[in-house]
C-alpha positions in Angstrom: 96.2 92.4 122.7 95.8 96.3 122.4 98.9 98.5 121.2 99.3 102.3 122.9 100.8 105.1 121.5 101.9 108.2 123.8 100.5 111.3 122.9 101.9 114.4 124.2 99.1 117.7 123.8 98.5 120.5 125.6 95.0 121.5 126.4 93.5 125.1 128.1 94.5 125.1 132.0 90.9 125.2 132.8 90.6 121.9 131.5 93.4 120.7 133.1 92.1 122.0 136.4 88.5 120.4 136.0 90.7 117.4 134.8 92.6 117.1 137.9 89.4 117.3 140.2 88.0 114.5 138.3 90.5 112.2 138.7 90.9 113.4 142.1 87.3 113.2 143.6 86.9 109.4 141.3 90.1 107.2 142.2 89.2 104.6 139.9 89.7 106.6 136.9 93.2 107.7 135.0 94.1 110.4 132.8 94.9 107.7 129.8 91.4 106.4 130.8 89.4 109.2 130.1 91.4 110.3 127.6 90.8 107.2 125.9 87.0 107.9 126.8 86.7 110.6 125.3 88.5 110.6 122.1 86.4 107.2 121.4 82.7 109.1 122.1 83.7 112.3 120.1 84.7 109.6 117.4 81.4 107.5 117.4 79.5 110.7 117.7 81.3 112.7 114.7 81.3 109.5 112.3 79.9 111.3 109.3 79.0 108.5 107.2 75.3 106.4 107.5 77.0 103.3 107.3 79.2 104.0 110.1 78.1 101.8 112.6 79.0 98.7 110.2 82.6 100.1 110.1 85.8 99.1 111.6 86.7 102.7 112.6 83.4 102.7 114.3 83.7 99.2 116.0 87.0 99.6 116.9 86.3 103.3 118.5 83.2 101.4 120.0 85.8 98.9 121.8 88.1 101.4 123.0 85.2 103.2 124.7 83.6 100.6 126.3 86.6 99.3 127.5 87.9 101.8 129.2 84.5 102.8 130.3 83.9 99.5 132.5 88.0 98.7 133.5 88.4 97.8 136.9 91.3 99.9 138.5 
């Protein structure tokens, strides 16, 4: 069973706008879905050390992505 935590952040309206037309034009998808999305890639992709992929951070950030990646509305 997976905890959440609210997060409250404020991000440039322009993202917010190109946010909005995501989720409007692809019903399927949430703001806490691709939010979880893409914290979870920049994670994986900014891991800085070479063993990375053996970690927990990295298998855990791994999980989250695919996850939410594949869940069924």
């Amino acid at each position: 069973m997976s905890t959440s935590i609210s997060l409250l952040t404020e991000i440039p309206e322009e993202l917010h706008e190109s946010l909005q037309h995501y989720l409007d034009t692809h019903p399927n998808w949430d703001q806490d879905q691709v939010f979880a999305v893409a914290l979870s890639v920049f994670l994986l992709q900014n891991e800085k050390k070479q063993a990375a992929k053996s970690s927990k951070t990295y298998k855990n950030c791994a999980k989250v992505y695919l996850e939410n990646l594949f869940k069924q509305s």
